[in-house]
N, C-alpha and C positions, 0 to 999 in steps of 0.2 A: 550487377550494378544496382538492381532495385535493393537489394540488400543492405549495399551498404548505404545509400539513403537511409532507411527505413533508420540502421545502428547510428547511422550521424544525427538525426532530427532527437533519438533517445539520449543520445549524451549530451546534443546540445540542451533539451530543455533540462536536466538533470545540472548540468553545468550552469545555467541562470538563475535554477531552485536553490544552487550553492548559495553565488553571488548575490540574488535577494535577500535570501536569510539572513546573511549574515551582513549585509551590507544595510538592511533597516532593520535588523534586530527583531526578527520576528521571534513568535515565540514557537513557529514549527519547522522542521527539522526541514536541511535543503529537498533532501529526493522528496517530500510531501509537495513543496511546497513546486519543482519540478514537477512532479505528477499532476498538479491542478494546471499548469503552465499547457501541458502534456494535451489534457482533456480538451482545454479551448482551443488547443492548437488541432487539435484531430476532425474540426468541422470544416476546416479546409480540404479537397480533395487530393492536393500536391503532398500533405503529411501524411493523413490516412491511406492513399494507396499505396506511400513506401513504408508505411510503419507495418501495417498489417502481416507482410510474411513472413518478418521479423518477430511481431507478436505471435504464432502461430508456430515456429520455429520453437520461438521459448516455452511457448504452452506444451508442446509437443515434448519436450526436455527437459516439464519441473522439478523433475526428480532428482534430477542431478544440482540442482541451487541447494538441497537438501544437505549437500554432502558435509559443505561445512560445517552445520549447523550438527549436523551428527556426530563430527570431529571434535567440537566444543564439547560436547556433553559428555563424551569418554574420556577427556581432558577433565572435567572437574567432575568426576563420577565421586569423588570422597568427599564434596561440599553436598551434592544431590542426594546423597546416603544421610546425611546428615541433617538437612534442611527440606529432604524431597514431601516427607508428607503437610509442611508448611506451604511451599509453593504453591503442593498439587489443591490445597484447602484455597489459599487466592486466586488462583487461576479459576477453578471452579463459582466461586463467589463471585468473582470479578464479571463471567462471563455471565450468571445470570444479571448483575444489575444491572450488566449493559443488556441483555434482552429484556429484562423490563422496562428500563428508560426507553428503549426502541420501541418497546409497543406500547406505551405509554404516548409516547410523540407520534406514534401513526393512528394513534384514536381521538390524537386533539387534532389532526390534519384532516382525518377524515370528518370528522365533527367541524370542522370548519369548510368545508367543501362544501358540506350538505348544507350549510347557514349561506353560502355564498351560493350555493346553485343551484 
């Protein structure tokens, strides 16, 4: 029974992250916008203790969320043949600017801490 708690409170806020989206036209997608719902809802004890086995379930079982995603890519294997060493240059690119930007913003935070405290 804790179980399905845990699946009802993840659909519900996934389900509000919908209807927010697109009900005030945010500009991020529902499940993000769900998952932040999600976060503040989780300092409540009545969410977190049903959410948890159900998280811990899905952690225990990431592997398998994979599968479709692996079913995609052998489905357009002749755009990836095609495009793959373009991707694989963005993704790589893309990934360091975000680890720059990231530690870029955690040297103006920490530099701001240490002004503050």
């Amino acid at each position: 029974m804790q179980a399905l708690r845990g699946i009802t409170w993840l659909l519900l806020m996934q389900s509000m992250g919908e209807v927010l989206s697109r009900a005030l036209h945010l500009p991020l997608p529902g499940p993000v916008v769900g998952l932040l719902l999600l976060l503040v809802a989780l300092r409540f004890p009545l969410v977190s203790e049903s959410v948890q086995p159900v998280a811990e379930f899905l952690l225990q079982h990431l592997s398998l969320l994979f599968v479709p995603v692996g079913v995609g890519v052998m489905t357009h294997v002749a755009i990836l043949s095609q495009y793959g060493v373009r991707i694989a240059i963005v993704i790589v690119l893309s990934t360091w600017i975000s680890l720059g930007v990231s530690a870029l913003v955690l040297r103006a935070l920490m530099r701001r801490e240490e002004a503050h405290g």
